[in-house]
C-alpha positions in Angstrom: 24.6 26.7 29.3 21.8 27.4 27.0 23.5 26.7 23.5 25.4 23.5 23.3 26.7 22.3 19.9 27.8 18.4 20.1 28.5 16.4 17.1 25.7 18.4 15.0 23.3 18.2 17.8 21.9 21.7 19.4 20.7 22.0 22.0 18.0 24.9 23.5 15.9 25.0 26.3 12.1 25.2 25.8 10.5 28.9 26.9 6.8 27.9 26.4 4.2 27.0 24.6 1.6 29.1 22.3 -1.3 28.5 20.4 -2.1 29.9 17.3 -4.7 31.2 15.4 -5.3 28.2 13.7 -6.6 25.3 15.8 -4.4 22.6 14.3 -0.6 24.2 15.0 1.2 25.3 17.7 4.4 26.9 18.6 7.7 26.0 20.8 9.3 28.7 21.5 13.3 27.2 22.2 16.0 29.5 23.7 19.0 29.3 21.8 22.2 31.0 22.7 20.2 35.0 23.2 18.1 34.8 20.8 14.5 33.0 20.9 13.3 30.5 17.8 10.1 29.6 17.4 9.1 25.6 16.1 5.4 25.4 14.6 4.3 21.4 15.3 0.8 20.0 14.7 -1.2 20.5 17.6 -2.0 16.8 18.1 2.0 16.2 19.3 1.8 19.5 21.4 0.6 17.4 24.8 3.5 14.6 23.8 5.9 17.6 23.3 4.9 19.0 27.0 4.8 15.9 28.4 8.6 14.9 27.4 9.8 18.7 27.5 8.2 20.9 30.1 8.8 24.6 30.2 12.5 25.0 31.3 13.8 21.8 30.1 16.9 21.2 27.6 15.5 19.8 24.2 18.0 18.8 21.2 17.3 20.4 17.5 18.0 20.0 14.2 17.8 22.6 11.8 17.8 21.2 7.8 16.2 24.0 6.6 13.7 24.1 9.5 13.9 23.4 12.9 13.0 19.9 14.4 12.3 18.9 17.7 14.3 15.0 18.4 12.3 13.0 20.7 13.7 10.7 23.1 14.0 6.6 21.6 11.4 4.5 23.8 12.8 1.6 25.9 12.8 -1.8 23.7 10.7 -2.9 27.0 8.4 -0.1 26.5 4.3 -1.3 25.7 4.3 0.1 22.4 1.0 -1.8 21.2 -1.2 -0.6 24.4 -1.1 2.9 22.5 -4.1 3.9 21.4 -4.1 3.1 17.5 -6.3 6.2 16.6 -4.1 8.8 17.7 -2.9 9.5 14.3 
């Protein structure tokens, strides 16, 4: 199932994502129920985005006015401080 509603989360399934005209956003375009949505993020997060939710995958939403994308909570064992610090 495409749309799922569970205690306020939604659920959608990621379609693909498009570059726009402008170098520093992007689009994800999320499936919901039949109709497509489409999610403008900064362009930096795009590869993290991908990475976590590849074409075809379920992602969980939240819409207050405009639609989120909820990333998964790191492990508490996850290297947090090996990041590179200049990302943003």
């Amino acid at each position: 199932m495409v749309c799922q509603l569970n205690l306020g989360s939604i659920y959608g399934e990621v379609v693909r994502y498009k570059t726009k005209l402008d170098p520093k956003l992007s689009d994800v375009i999320v499936k919901i129920g039949n109709r497509n949505i489409k999610i403008t993020v900064d362009s930096r997060q795009t590869p993290f985005i991908r990475k976590e939710y590849p074409a075809g995958s379920l992602v969980e939403l939240k819409f207050d006015g405009v639609w989120h994308i909820i990333s998964q909570d790191s492990p508490c064992d996850f290297p947090v401080e090996s990041m590179d610090g200049s990302t943003y």
